[in-house]
C-alpha positions as CSV (number, residue, x, y, z in Angstrom):
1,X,27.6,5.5,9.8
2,X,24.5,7.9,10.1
3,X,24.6,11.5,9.2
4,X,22.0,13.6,10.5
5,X,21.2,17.8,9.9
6,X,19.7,19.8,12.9
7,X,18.7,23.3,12.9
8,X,18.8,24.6,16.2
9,X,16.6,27.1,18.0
10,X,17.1,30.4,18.4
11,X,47.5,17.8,13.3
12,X,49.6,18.0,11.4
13,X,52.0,18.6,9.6
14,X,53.0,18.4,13.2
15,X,50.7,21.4,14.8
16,X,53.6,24.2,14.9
17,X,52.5,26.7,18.1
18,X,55.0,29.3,17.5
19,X,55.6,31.3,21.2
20,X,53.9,34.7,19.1
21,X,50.6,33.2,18.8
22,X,50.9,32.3,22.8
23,X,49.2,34.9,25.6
24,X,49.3,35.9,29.4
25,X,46.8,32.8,31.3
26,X,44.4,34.2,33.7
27,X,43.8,37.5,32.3
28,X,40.7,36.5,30.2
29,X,42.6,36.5,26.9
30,X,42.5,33.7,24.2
31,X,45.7,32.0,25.5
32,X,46.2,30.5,22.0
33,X,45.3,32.1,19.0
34,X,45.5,32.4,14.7
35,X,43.4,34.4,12.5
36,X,40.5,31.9,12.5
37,X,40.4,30.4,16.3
38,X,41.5,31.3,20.0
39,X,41.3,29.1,22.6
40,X,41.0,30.3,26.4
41,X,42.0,27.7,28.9
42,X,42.1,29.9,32.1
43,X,39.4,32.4,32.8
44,X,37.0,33.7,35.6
45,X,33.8,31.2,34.7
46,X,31.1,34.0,36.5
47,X,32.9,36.6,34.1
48,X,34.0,34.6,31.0
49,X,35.9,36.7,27.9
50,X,33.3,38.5,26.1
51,X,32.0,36.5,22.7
52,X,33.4,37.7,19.6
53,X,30.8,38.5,17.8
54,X,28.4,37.1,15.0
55,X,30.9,36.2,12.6
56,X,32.3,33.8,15.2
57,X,31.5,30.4,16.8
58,X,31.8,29.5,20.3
59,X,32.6,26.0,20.9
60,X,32.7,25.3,24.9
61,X,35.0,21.8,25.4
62,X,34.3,19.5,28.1
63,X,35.9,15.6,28.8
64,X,35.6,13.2,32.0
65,X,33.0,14.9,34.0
66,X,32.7,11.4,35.3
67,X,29.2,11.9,36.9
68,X,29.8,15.8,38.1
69,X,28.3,18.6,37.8
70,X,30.5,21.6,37.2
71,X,30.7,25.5,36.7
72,X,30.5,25.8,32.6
73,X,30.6,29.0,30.5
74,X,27.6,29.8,28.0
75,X,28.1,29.6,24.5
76,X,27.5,28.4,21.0
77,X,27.7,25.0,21.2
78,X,28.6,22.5,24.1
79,X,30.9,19.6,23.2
80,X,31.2,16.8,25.4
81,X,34.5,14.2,24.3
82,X,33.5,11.3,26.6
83,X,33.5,9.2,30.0
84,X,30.2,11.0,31.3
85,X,29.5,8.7,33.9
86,X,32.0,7.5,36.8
87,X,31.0,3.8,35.3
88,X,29.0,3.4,32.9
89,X,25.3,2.7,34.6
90,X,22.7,4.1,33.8
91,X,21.7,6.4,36.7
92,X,25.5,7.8,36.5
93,X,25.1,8.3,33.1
94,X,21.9,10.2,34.1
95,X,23.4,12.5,36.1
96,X,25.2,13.7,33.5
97,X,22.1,13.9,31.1
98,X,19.8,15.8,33.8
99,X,23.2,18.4,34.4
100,X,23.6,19.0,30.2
101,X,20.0,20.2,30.1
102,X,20.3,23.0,32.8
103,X,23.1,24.4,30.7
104,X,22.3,27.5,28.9
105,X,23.8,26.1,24.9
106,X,21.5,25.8,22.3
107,X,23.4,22.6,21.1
108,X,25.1,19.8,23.4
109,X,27.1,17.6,21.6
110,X,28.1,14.0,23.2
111,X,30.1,11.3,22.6
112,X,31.1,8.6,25.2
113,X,34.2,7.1,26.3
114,X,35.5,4.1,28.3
115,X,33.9,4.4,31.5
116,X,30.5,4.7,29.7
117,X,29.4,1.2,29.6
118,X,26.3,1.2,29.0
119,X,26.4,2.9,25.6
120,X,28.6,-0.1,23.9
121,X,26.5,-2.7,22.4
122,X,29.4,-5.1,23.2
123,X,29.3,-4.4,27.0
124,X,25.5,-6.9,26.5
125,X,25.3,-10.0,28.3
126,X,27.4,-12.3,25.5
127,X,29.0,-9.5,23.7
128,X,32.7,-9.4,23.5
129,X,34.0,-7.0,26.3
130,X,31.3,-8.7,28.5
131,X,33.0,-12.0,27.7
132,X,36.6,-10.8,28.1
133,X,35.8,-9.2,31.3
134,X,34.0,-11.5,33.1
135,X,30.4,-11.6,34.5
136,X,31.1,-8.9,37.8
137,X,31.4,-6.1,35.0
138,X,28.7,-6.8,32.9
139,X,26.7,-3.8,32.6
140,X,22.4,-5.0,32.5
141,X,21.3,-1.5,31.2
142,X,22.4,-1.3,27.3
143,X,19.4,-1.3,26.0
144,X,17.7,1.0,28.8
145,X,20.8,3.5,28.0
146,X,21.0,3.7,24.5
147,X,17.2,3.8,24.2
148,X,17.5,7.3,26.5
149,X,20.4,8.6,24.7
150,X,18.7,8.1,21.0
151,X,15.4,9.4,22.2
152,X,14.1,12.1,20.3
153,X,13.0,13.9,23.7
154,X,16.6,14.6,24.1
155,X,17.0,15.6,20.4
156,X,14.2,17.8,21.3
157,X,15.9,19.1,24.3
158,X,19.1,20.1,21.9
159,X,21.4,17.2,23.5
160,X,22.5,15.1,20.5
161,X,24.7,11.7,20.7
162,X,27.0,10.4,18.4
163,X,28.7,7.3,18.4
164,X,31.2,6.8,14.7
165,X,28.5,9.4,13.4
166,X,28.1,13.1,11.3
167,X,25.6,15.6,12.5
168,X,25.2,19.1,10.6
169,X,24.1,22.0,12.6
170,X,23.5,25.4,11.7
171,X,23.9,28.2,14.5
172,X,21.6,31.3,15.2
173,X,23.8,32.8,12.7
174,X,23.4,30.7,9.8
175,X,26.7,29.1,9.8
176,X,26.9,25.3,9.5
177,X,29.1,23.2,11.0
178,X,30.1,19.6,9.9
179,X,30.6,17.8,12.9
180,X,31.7,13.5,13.6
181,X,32.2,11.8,16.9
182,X,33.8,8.8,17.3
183,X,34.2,7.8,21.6
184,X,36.8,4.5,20.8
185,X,40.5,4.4,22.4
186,X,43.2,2.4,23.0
187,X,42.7,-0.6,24.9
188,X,43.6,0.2,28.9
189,X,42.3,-2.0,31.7
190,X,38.2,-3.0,31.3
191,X,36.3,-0.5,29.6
192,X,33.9,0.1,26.8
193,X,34.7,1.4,22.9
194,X,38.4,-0.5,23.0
195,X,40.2,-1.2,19.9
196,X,43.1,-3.9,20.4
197,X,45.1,-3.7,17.0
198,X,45.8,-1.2,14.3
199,X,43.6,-2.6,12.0
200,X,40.6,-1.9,14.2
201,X,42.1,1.3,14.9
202,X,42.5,2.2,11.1
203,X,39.4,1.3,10.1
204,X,37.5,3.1,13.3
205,X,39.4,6.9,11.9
206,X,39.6,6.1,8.1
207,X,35.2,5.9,8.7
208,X,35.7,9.8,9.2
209,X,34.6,11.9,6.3
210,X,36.4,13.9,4.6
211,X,33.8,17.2,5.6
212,X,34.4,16.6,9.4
213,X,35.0,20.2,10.5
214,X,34.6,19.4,14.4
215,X,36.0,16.6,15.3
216,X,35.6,14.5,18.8
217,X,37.1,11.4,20.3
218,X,37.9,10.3,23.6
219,X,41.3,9.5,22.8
220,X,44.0,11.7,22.0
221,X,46.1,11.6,18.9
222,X,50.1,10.7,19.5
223,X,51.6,13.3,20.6
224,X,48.9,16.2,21.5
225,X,48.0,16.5,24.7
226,X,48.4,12.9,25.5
227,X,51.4,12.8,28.0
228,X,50.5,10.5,31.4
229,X,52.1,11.6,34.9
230,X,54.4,8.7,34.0
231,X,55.7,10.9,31.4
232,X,54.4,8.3,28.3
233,X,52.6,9.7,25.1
234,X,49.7,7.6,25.5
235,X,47.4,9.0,22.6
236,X,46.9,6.8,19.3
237,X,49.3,6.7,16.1
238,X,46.2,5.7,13.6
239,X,44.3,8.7,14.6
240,X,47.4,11.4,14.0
241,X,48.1,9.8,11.0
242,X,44.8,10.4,9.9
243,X,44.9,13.7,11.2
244,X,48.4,14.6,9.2
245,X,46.9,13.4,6.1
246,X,45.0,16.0,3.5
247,X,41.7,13.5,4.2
248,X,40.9,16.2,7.2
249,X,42.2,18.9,5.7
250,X,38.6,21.1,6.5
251,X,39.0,19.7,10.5
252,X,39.0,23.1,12.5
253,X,38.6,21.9,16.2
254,X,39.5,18.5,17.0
255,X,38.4,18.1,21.5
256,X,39.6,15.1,23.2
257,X,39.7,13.8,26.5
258,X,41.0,10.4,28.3
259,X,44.8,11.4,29.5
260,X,43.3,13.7,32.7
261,X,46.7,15.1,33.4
262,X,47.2,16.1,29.9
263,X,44.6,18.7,30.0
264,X,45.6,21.5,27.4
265,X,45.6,23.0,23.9
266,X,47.6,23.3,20.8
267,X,46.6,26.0,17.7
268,X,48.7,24.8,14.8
269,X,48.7,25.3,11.0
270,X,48.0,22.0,8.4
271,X,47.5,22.2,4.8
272,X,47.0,25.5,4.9
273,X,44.7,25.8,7.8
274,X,44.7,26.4,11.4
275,X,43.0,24.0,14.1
276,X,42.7,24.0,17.5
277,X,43.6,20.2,19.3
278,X,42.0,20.4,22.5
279,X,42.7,17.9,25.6
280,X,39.3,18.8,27.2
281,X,39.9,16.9,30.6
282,X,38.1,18.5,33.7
283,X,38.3,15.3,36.2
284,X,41.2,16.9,37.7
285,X,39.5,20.0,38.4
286,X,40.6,21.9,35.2
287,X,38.0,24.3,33.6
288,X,36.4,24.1,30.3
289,X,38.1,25.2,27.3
290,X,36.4,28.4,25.5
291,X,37.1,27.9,21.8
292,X,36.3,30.5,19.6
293,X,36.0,29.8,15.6
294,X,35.5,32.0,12.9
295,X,32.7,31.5,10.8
């Protein structure tokens, strides 16, 4: 596990939403709220709600752009939860890449997620998912892919990828945020980053530190935001677990993506503290989430 400090220029005790903290959608209000984070899932994206100010962060959340390029709000930092590309090649993935650095953030945080191929060292001609899935899935640009996604041009350009790693930034206003990405799931169908039993899957979340204040994976935790149209919780028991227990007790925003339909948010209290758990799925035409976190 690497952990890396940039500068930049310029849940549970099972998360409780209690229907007080909730607010009208639409209007350009937080629709969630506590004393230290709102979240805005609905919101006119050419006049987004006004930031809050220099004591707070704002965290934009995006999941499954699958290739597409879509209307995003300015803020803070842009975080990215996975499955950039449609499938996984390299000029799908680089659509995504060439998109991020028109956006306005001075930080764009990625992570990948199944459909991205190309970033799993195991997707290589004789790794194991290229074994298990056969030769007409095998992706040839791994090495091409992760060489463009470690680059330091696109450090440079304030796009920064983690796969199972930390990254510290600090904002224009000093603050610095602890953040860890992991992009694994839950087996489904052929992908990349699968895990196939719980031992993988507890080793994968108990990596996390202890500091993580942002958290992002592809996958959901069980039950947050991780209900399919077939009405099944499909998120993943390690990670909650993890989540529930006082090892990420500091872990403010946790953004996810994977379950499309399940696009949504949650503000909920644990140990103490509030976080937001954010289902930041756009392939369905949702919007990006506008987190706001105080300092």
């Amino acid at each position: 596990m690497n952990n890396t400090r940039m500068r930049l220029p310029s849940i549970l005790d099972r998360m409780r939403l209690s229907s007080s903290s909730q607010m009208p959608v639409g209007d350009g209000s937080p629709v969630l709220s506590s004393p230290t984070a709102s979240v805005c899932l609905s919101y006119d994206v050419n006049n987004p709600p006004p930031h809050p100010g220099p004591s707070w962060t704002r965290f934009v959340c995006i999941s499954d752009t699958h290739s597409r390029t879509l209307p995003v709000p300015p803020g803070d930092v842009l975080l990215h939860a996975g499955d950039l590309s449609s499938w996984g090649m390299l000029a799908h993935l680089q659509v995504t890449l060439d998109w991020l650095q028109t956006l306005p953030h001075p930080a764009k945080i990625l992570i990948a997620g199944n459909h991205d191929i190309s970033l799993d060292e195991e997707w290589r001609p004789g790794g194991v998912w290229e074994q298990k899935a056969g030769q007409g899935f095998v992706s040839q640009d791994v090495d091409a892919a992760l060489a463009v996604f470690r680059s330091q041009q696109l450090r440079d350009a304030g796009i920064y990828y983690l796969d199972h790693e930390s990254l510290q930034i600090v904002t224009d206003n000093g603050r610095k945020w602890e953040i860890y990405g992991s992009p694994s799931a839950p087996r489904y169908a052929v992908g990349a980053f699968q895990y196939e039993t719980k031992e993988e899957a507890n080793t994968i979340y108990d990596a996390i530190p202890s500091s993580t204040e942002i958290l992002l994976t592809h996958t959901p935790p069980y039950g947050i935001c991780d209900v399919t149209r077939k009405g099944k919780q499909a998120g993943c028991k390690a990670l909650a677990k993890k989540l529930q227990s006082k090892d990420l007790r500091n872990c403010r925003l946790h953004i996810f993506g994977h379950i499309h339909e399940a696009h949504g948010a949650v503000v909920g209290k644990t140990d103490g503290k509030y976080r937001a758990s954010v289902n930041a799925a756009m392939h369905t035409g949702k919007q990006a989430v506008i987190v706001d976190l105080k300092n």
